[in-house]
C-alpha positions in Angstrom: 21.6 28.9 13.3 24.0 29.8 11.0 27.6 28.9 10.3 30.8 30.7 9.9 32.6 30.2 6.8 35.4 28.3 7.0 37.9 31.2 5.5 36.6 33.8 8.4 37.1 31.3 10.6 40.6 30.5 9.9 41.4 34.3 9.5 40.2 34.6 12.7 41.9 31.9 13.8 45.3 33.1 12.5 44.6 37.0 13.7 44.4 35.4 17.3 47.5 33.2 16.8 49.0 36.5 16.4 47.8 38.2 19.2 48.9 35.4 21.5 52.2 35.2 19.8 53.1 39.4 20.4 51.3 38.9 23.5 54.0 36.3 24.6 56.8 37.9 23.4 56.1 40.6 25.2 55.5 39.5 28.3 59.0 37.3 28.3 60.7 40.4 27.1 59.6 42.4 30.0 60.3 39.6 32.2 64.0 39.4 31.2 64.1 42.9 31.3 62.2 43.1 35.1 64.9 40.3 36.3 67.9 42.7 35.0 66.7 45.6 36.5 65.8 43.4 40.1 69.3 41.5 39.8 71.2 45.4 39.4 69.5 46.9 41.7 69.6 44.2 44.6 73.9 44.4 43.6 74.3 47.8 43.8 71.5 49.0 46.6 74.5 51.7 48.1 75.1 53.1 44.7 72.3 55.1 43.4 73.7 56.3 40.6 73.5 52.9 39.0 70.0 52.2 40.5 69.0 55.2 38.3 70.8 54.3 35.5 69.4 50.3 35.4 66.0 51.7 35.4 66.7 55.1 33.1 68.3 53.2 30.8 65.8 50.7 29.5 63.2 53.3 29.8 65.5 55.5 27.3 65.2 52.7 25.1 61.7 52.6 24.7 61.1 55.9 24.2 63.2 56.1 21.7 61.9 53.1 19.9 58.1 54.6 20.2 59.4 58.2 18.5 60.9 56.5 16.0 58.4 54.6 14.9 55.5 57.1 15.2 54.1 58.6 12.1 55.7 62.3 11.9 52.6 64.4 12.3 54.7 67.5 10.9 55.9 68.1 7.6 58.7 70.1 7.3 57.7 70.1 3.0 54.5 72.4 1.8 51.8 70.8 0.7 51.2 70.6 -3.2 49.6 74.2 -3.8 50.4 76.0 -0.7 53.6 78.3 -0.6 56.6 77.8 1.9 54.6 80.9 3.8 51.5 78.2 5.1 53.9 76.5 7.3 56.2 78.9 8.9 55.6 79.3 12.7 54.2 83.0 13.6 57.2 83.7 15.3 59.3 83.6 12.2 57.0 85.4 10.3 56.7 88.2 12.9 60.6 88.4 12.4 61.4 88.7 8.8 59.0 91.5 8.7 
């Protein structure tokens, strides 16, 4: 039987420290979040415009935090050796013809 290394065990160690720790704060985060949205929504059951709103809102939220942190998969710039031509949607070319 062989043993782990000591350093591959700690890193290990410290890559599932940090799991449980995002994990955590997760989980509490949606909780607070969850007992907002229950508390708002059990005060205000005859008005559903702000039902809708205490659950759009958060959602909103999200969404804009996950867009803004993806990678942009477009480029609006041409690559290095391609003209401004390899990018332009069909529809524009079709247009300045």
């Amino acid at each position: 039987m062989t043993a782990i290394p000591t350093p591959v065990l700690l890193v290990g160690l410290a890559l599932a420290t940090l799991a449980v720790v995002a994990l955590w704060k997760l989980l509490l985060v949606g909780g607070g979040i969850l007992a907002a949205q229950w508390l708002m929504v059990t005060a205000a059951e005859d008005n559903p415009a702000l039902v809708v709103a205490t659950l759009a809102v958060p959602a909103l939220v999200v969404a804009a935090v996950i867009t803004h942190r993806m990678p942009h998969r477009i480029s609006h710039r041409a690559a290095p050796g391609l003209g401004a031509r390899a990018y332009r949607p069909v529809a524009v070319e079709e247009a300045t013809r």
